[in-house]
C-alpha positions as CSV (number, residue, x, y, z in Angstrom):
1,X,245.3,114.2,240.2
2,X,248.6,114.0,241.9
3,X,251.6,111.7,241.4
4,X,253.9,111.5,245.0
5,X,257.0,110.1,244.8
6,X,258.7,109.0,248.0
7,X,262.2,109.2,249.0
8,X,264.7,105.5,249.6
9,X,263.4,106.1,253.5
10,X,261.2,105.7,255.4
11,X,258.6,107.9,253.8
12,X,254.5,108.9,255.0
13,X,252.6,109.7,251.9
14,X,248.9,111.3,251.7
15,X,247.3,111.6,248.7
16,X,244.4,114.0,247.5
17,X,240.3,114.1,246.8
18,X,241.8,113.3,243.7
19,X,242.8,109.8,241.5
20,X,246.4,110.1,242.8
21,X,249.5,107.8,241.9
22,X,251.7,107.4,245.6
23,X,255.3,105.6,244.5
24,X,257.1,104.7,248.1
25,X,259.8,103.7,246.4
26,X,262.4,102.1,249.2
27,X,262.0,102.3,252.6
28,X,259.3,101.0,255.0
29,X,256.4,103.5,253.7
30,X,252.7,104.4,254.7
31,X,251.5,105.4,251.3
32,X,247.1,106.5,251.8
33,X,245.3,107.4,248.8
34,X,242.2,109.3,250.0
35,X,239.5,109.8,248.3
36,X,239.4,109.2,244.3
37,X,240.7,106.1,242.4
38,X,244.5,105.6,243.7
39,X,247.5,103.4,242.4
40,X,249.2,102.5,245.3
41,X,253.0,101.7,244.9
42,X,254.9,100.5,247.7
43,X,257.8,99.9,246.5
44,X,260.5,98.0,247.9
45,X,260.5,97.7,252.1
46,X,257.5,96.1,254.3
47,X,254.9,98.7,253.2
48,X,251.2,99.8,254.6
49,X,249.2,100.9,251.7
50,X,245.9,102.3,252.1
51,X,243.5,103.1,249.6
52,X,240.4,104.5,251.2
53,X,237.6,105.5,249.3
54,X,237.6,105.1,245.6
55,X,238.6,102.3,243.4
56,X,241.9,102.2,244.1
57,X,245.0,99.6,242.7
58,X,247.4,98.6,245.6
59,X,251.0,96.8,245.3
60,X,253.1,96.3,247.7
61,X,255.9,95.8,245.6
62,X,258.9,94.1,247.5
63,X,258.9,92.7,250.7
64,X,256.0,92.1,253.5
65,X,253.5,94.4,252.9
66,X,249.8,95.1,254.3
67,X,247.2,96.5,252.1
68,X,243.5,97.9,253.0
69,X,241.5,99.4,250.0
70,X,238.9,100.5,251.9
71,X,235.9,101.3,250.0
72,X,235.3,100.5,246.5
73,X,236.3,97.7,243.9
74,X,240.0,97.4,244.3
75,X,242.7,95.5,242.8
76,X,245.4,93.8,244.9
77,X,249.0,93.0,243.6
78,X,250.6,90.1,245.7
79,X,254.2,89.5,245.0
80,X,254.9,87.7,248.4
81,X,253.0,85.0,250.2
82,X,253.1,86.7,253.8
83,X,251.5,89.8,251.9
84,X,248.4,91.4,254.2
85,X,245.4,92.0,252.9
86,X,243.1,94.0,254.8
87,X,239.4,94.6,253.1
88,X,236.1,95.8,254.6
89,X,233.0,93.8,254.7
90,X,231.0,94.4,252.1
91,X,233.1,97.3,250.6
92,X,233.2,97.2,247.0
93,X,233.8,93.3,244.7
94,X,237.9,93.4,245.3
95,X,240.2,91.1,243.4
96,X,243.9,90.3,244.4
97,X,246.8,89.7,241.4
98,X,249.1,87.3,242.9
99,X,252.4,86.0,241.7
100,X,252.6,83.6,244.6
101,X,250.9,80.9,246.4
102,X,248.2,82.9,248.1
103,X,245.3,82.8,250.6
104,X,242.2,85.1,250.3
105,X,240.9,83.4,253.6
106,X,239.6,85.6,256.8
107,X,239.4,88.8,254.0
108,X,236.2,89.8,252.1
109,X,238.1,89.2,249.1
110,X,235.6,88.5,246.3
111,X,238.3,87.1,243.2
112,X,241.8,86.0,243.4
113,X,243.7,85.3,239.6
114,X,247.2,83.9,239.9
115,X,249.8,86.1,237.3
116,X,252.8,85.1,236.0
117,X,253.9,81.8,234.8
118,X,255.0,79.6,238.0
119,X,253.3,76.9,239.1
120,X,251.3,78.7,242.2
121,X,248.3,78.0,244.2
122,X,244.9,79.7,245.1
123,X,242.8,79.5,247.7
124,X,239.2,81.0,248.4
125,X,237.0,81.4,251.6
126,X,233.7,81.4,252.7
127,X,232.3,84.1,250.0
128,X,231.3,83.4,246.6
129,X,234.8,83.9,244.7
130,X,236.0,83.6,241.5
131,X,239.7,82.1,241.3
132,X,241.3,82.1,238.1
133,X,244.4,79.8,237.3
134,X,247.7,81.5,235.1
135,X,249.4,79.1,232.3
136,X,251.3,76.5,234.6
137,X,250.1,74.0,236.8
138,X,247.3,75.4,239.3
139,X,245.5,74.3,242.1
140,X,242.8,76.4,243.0
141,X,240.5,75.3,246.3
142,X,237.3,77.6,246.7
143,X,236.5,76.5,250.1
144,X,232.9,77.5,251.5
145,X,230.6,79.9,248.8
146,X,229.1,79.7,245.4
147,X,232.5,79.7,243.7
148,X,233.9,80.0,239.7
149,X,236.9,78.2,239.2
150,X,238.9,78.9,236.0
151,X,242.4,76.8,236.0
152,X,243.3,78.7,232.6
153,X,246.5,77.0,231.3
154,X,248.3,74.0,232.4
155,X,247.2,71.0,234.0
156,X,245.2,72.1,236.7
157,X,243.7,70.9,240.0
158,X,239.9,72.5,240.7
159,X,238.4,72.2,244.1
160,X,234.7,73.7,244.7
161,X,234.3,73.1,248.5
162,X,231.1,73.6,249.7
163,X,228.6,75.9,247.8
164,X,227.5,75.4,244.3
165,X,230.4,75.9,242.1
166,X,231.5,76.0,238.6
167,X,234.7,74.5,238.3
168,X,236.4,75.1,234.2
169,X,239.5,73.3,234.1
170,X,240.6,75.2,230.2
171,X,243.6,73.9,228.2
172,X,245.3,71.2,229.7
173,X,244.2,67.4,231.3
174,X,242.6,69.0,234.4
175,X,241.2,67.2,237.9
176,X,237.8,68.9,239.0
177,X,236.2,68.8,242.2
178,X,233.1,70.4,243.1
179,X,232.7,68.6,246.4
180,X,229.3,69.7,248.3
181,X,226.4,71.6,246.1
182,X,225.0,71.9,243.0
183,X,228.2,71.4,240.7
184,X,229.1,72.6,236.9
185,X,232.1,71.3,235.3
186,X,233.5,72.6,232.3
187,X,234.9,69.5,230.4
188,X,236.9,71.0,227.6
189,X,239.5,68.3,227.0
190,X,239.2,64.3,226.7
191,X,241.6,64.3,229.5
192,X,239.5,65.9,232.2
193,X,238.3,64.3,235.0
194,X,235.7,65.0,237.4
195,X,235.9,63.8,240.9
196,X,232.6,63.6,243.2
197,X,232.7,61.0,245.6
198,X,229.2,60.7,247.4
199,X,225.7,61.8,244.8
200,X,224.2,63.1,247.8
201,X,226.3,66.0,247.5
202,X,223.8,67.8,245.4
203,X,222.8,67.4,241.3
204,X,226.1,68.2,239.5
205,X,226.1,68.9,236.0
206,X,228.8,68.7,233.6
207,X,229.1,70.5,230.8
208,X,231.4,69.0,227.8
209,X,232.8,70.2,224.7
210,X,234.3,66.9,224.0
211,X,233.0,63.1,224.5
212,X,232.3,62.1,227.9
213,X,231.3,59.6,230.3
214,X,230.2,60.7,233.9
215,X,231.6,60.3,236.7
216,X,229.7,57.6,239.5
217,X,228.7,60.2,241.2
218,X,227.3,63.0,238.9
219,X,223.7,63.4,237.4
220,X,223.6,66.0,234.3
221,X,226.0,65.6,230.8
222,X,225.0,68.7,228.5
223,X,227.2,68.4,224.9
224,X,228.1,72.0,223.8
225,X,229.6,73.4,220.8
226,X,229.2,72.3,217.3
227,X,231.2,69.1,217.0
228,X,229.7,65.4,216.4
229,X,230.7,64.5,220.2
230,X,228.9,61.3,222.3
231,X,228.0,61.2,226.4
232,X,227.5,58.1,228.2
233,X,225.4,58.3,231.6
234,X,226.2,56.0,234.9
235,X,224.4,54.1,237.3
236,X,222.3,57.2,238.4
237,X,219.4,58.6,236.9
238,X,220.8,60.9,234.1
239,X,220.4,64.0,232.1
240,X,221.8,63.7,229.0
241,X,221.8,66.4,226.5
242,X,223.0,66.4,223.1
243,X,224.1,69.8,221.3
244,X,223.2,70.4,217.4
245,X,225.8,68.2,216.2
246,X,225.4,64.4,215.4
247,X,225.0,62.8,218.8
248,X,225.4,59.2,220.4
249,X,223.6,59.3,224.4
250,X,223.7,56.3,226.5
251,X,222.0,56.4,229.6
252,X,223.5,53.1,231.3
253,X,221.7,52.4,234.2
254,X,219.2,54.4,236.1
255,X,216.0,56.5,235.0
256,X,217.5,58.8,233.0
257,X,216.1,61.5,230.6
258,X,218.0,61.8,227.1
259,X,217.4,64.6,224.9
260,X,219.3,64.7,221.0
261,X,218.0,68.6,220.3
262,X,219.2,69.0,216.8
263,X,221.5,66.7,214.6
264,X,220.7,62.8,213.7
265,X,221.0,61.5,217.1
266,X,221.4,58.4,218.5
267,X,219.7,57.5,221.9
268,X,220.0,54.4,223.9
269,X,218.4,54.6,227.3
270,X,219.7,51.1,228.5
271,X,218.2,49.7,231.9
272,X,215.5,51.9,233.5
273,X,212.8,53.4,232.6
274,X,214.0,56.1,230.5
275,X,212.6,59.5,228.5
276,X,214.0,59.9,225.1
277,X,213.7,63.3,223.1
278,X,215.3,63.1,219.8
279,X,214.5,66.7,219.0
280,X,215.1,67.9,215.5
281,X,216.6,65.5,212.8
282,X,216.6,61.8,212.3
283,X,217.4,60.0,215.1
284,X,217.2,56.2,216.8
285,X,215.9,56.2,220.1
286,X,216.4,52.9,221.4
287,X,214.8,52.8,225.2
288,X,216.7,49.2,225.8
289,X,215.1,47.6,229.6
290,X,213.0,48.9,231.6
291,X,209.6,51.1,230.3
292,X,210.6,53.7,228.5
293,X,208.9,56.9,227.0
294,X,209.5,58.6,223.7
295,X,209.0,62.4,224.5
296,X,207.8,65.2,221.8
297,X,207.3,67.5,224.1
298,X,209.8,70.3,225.1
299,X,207.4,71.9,228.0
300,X,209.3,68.8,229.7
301,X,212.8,70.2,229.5
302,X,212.4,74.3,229.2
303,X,215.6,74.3,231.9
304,X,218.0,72.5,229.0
305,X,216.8,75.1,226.2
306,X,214.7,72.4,223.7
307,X,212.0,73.7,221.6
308,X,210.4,70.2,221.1
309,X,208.6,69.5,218.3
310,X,207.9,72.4,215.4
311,X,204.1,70.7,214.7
312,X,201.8,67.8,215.4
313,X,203.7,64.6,215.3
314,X,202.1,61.4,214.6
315,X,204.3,58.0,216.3
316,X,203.3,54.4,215.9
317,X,204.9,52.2,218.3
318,X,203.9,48.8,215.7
319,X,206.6,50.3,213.1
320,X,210.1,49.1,213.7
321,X,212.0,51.4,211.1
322,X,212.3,54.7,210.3
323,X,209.0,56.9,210.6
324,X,208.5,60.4,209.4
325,X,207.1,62.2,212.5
326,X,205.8,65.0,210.8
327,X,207.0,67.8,213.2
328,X,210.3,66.4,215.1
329,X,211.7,64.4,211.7
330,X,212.3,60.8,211.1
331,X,212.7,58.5,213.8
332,X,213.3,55.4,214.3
333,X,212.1,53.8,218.2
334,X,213.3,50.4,219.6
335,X,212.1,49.2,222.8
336,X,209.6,52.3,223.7
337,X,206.7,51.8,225.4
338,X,205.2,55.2,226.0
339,X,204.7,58.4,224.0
340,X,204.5,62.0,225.4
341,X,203.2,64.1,222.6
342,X,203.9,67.8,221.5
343,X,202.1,71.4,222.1
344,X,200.2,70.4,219.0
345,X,197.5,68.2,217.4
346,X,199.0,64.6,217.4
347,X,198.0,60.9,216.6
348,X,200.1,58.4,218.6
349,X,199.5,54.7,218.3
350,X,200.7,52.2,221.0
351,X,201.5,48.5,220.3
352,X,200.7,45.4,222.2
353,X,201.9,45.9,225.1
354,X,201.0,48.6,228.0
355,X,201.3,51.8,226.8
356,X,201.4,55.5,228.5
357,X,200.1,57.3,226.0
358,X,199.7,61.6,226.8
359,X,199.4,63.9,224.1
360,X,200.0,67.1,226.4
361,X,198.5,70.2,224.4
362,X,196.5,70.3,221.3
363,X,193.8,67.7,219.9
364,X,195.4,64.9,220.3
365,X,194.4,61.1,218.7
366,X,195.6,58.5,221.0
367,X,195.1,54.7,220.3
368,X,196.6,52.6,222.9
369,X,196.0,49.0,220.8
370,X,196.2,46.2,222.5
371,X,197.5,46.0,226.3
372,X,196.7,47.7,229.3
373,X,197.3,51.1,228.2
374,X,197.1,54.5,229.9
375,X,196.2,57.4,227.8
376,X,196.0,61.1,229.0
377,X,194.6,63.6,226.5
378,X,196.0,66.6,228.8
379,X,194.9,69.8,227.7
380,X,192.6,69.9,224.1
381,X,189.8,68.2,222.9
382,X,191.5,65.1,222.3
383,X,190.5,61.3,220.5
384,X,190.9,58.4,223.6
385,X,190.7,55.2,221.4
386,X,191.8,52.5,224.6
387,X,191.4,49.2,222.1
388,X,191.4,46.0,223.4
389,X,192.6,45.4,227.5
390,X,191.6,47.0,230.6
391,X,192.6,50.8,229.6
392,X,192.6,53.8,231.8
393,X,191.3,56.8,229.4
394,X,191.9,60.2,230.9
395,X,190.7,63.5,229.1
396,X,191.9,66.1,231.3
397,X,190.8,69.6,230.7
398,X,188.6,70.0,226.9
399,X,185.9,68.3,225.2
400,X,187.3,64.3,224.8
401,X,185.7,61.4,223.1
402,X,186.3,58.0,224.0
403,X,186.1,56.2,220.8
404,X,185.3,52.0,220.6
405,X,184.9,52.1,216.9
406,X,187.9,49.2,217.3
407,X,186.0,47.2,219.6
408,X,185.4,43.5,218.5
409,X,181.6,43.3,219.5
410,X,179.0,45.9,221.2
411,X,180.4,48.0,224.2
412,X,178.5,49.2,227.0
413,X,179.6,52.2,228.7
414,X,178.2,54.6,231.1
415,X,179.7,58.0,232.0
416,X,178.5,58.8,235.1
417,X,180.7,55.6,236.7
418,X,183.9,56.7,237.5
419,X,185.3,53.8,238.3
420,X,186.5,50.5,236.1
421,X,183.4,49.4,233.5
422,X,183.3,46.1,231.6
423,X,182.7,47.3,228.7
424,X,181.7,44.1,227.2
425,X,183.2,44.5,223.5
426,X,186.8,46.2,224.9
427,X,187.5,45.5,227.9
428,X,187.4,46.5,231.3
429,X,187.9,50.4,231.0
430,X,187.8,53.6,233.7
431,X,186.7,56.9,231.9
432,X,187.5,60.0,233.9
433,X,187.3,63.7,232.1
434,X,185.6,62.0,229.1
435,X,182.7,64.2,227.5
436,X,181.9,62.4,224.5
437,X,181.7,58.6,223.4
438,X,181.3,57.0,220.0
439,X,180.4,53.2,219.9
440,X,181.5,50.1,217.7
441,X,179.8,48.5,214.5
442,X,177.9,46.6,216.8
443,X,175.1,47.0,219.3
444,X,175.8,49.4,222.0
445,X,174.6,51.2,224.6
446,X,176.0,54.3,225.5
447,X,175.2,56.8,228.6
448,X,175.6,60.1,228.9
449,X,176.7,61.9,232.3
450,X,175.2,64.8,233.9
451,X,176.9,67.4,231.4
452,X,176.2,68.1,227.7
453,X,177.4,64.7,225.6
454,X,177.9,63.8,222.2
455,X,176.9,60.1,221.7
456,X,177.7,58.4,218.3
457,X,176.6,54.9,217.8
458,X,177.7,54.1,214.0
459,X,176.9,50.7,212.9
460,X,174.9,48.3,215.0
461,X,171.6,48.7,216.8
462,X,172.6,50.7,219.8
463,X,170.8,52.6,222.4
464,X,171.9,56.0,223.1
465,X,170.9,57.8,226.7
466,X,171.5,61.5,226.9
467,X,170.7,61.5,230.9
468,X,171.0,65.0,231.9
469,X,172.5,68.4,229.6
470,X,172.2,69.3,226.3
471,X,173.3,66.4,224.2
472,X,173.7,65.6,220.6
473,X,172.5,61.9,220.1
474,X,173.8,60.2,216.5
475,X,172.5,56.9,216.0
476,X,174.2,56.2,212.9
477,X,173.5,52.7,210.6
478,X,170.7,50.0,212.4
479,X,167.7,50.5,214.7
480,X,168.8,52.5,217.1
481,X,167.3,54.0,220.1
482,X,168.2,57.6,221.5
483,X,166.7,58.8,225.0
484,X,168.1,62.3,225.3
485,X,166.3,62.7,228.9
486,X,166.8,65.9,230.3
487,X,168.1,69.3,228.2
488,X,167.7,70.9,225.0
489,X,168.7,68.0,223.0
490,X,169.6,67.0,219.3
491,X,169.0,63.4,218.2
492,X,169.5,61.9,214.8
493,X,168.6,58.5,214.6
494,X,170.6,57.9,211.4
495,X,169.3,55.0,208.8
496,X,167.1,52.5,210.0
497,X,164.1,52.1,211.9
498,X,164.7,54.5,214.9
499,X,163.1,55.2,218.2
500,X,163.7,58.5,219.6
501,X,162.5,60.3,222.4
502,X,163.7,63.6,223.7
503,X,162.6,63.7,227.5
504,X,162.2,67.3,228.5
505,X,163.5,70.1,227.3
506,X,163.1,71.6,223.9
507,X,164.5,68.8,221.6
508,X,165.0,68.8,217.6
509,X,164.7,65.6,215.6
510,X,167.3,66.0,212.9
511,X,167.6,64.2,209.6
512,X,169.6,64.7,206.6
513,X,168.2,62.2,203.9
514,X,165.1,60.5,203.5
515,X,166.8,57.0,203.9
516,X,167.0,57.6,207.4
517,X,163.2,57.8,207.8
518,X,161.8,55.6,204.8
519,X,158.2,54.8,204.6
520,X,156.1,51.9,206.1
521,X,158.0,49.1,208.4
522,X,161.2,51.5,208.2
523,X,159.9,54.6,209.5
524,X,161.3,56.3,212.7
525,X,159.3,56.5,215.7
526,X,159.4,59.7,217.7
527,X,158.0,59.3,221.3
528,X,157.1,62.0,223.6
529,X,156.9,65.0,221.1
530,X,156.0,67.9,222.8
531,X,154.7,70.1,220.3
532,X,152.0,72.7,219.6
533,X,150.8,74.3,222.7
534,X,153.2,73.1,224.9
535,X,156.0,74.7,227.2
536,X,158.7,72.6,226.1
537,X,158.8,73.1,222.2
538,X,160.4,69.9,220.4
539,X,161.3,70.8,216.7
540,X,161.6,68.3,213.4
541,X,164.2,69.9,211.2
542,X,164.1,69.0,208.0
543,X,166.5,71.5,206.3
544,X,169.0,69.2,205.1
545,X,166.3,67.5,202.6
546,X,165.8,68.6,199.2
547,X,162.0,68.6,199.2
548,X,162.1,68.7,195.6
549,X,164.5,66.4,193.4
550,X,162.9,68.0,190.3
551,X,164.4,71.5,191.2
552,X,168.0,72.1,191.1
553,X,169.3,73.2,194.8
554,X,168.1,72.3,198.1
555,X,164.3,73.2,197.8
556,X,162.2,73.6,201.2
557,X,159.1,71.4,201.6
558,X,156.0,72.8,201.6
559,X,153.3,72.4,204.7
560,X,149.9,71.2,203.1
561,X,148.6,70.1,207.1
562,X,146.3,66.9,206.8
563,X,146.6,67.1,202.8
564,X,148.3,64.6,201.3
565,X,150.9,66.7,197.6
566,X,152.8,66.6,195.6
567,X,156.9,67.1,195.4
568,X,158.6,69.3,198.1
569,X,155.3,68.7,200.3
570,X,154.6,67.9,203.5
571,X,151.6,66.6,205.8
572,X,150.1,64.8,208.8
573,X,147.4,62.8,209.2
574,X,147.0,59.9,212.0
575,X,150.0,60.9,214.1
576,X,152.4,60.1,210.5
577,X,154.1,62.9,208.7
578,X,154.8,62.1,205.3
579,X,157.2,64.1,202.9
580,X,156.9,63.6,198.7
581,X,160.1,64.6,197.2
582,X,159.9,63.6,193.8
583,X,156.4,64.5,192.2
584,X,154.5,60.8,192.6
585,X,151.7,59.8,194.9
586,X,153.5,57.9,196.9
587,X,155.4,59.7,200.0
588,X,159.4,58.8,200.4
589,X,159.9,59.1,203.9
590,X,157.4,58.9,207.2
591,X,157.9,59.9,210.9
592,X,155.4,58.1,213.0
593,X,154.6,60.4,216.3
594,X,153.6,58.4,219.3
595,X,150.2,60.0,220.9
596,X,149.6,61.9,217.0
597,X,150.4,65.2,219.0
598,X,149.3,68.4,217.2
599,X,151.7,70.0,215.4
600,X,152.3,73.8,214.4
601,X,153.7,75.4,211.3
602,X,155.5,78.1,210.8
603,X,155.9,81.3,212.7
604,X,158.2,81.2,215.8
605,X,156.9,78.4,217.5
606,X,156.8,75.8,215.1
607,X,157.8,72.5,215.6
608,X,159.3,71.5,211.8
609,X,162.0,73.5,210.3
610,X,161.2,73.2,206.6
């Protein structure tokens, strides 16, 4: 390392491979630094400083000097407004000190921060700079890049230029432009303003410690810090983020999408059709006109940083006060119309009027009520229950059931049509990505598609078609009739007096209790058994029964063929199979067989599991 001193002349100094200190002193001096990191000091007198490899310092000092760094980060110090600066392309991120009004424009300067404490100016150019303000008054213009502004002190003004800026007024009322591009404003004191004339300069988001109200012309608020601060939209369609403080978001006008995050929040879409996502706490989301969406999902809004809910969430539109949610707290919704559910199991419960209802992931319940409602399942095996109006019931991807136990009188519904369906008992309804149906208390008749289907009557005498796949076929209460045509199907037929027939494929009758298969008038009807002998192999499983109420446990029934016994047997005679549970005479339950087909027992193939 040397340190060169020059002389009150006119003085040539040449520095070393070494980090070398050159000091011109007076005179008009050529001061180059070489290799290694150099402090360049001109000195008083118009001065050419040049730092050359290295990350060097260069100033000028007094009077009209030119500096080149050359190579390498260097630092500028600008003490006169005609000083030259003279920087490579692409040499090195360089940053000039000034103490005067001064222009980085036509150099490769990459940051320009104003010293001292006059009220001086800054300008950028067409890279992406960083300008940064001293404690007076400011004006800093970025012109063309991806440009930081930070005013620092004073009352300052900001102006981006083209590029997508950030523009930080600190202390002081400041005026912020960021003209063309994707905008950030730093909104630190209830005097800021920010100034974008046209909104098809590009999505501009501000970003406010204080309260604030957006500009005309700019889409995004985000509420930082800790402190119980509001944000009021405009006429455009917002983003409006609260921070994890008590919040109060007001959308105005447009579509807009308010989220509360943490905190008891307060959310008021107004006109539009808004999304509101309390987050965490007890809010109020009021959607005001328009259709509106209470959101519990954060896979919506990963860019703004919101969890969503912390488990399953159950929302009833019908309730007009407070509601625990279960997983995003107590809320409280006013003029919502649709629901977006979390990543986990929820029930959400429309109201009269046309609801979106989409429960996103997890097994989701989703009762749309009255209206024309809308309900998505999304990913999960999820409950679809449309209710009364023409509903649109989407599964998506999972095993869904479309549920008409609501339904004021039988339904009829057929999977395979993938268009609208009267459905007779609830309206006009389209099913698409729906694997599963359960009927009303009435008589139905349910179809199956083409894959495997679980059909639940309940109450009412309803007919059941499996069509093709292997379906489970529950007939529940009345006299029922399951078809479960092609596939390896299971049909219970339930109580009453059934008729069941399997179609091809290797079938199993299954039943649970003796009352669903009494004796006499009441018995079930199996037509189409394919048993003993046969390449299809339909089963009668009786497991479920205690063949002996005498014996503690569940006992299994013994097979006495064509003989009639006694408790916890079991025999056939005249295409009837009889079971005696109890120790009497007198059988309690009967299957009649259609055809009296011959039946096997025991061993691999046989056709009752006892």
């Amino acid at each position: 390392m040397a340190i060169i001193n020059g002389t009150p002349f006119n003085d040539n100094l040449n520095g070393t491979a070494g980090n070398d200190v050159l000091n011109g002193l007076d005179g008009n001096d050529v001061l180059i630094g070489g290799l290694g990191n150099d402090q360049l000091l001109g000195g008083n007198g118009q001065d050419a400083l040049s730092g050359d490899a290295g990350n060097d310092v260069l100033n000028g000092g007094a009077g009209i000097d030119t500096m080149n760094g050359g190579a390498g980060d260097d630092t500028y110090i600008v003490d006169n407004p005609f000083d030259v600066v003279v920087d490579p392309f692409l040499e090195g991120i360089d940053t000039v000190q000034s103490s005067v009004t001064y222009s980085i424009d036509r150099t490769f300067i990459d940051r320009l921060t104003l010293t001292g404490t006059a009220a001086i100016d800054g300008f950028g150019n067409g890279l992406n700079n960083t300008l940064t303000g001293n404690s007076a008054t400011n004006l800093l213009w970025g012109l063309a890049g991806n440009d930081t502004l930070n005013g620092g002190g004073g009352t300052d003004q900001l102006f981006g230029g083209l590029g997508n800026d950030v523009l930080n007024g600190g202390t002081g009322a400041d005026i912020m432009n960021g003209d063309a591009g994707n905008d950030i404003y730093i909104v630190d004191h209830v005097g800021d303003k920010t100034v974008e004339f046209f909104a098809e300069d590009g999505v501009d988001t501000v970003q406010a410690s204080v309260t604030h109200t957006l500009n005309r012309s700019i889409e995004h608020l985000t509420l930082t810090g800790s402190s119980a601060i509001n944000g009021t939209g405009n006429a455009l369609d917002n983003e409006l983020t609260g921070n994890s403080a008590n919040n109060v978001l007001s959308g105005l006008d447009g579509d807009d999408f308010l989220i509360g995050m943490d905190g008891n929040d307060q959310l008021v879409g107004g006109n539009g059709n808004d999304d509101l996502t309390g987050g965490l706490g007890t809010d109020l989301l009021n959607g005001g006109g328009g259709i509106d969406t209470a959101m519990y999902s954060g896979l919506e809004i990963l860019t703004a940083g919101f969890p969503g809910a912390t488990a399953g969430v159950t929302v009833n539109l019908n309730l007009a006060g407070a509601q625990n949610t279960g997983g995003a707290g107590i809320d409280t919704l006013v003029s919502i119309e649709n629901i977006t559910g979390s990543k986990f199991n929820d029930t959400l419960i429309g109201n009269g009027a046309d609801n979106v209802l989409f429960g996103q992931f997890g097994n989701d319940s989703l009762l749309g009520n009255a209206g024309n409602d809308t309900l998505l399942g999304g990913e999960g095996n999820d409950q679809l229950i449309g209710g009364s109006g023409n509903d649109l019931l989407v599964g998506g991807i999972g095993i869904d059931t479309a549920d008409y136990g609501t339904a004021t009188a039988g339904v009829t519904v057929y999977l395979p049509i993938p268009e609208a369906q009267n459905t007779g008992g609830a309206g006009i309804d389209t099913l698409v990505g729906i694997e599963n149906l359960i009927g009303s208390n009435f008589n139905d008749s349910l179809t199956g598609d083409f894959g495997n289907n679980v059909l639940s009557g309940l109450a009412g005498n309803d007919t059941l078609s499996g069509n093709d796949g292997d379906d489970v076929l529950t007939g529940g209460a009345g006299n029922d009739t399951l078809l479960g045509g092609n596939g390896n199907d299971v049909l219970t037929g339930g109580s009453g007096r059934d008729q069941l027939n399997g179609g091809t494929g290797n079938d199993r009758f299954d039943y649970n209790a003796v009352s669903e298969s009494p004796t006499s008038t009441g018995r079930d009807v199996i037509t189409g058994f394919a048993g003993a002998g046969t390449a299809l192999g339909d089963q009668i499983d009786l497991r479920d029964i205690d063949a002996n109420t005498l014996v503690s446990g569940n006992q299994a029934f013994t097979w006495k063929g064509a003989t009639p016994g006694g408790a916890g047997t079991l025999w056939y005679t005249g295409g009837v199979l009889y079971g005696n549970i109890d120790g009497d005479s007198t059988p309690e339950f009967q299957i009649q067989l259609v055809g009296s087909p011959a039946l096997s027992v025991g061993g691999a193939g046989t056709d009752i599991l006892l």
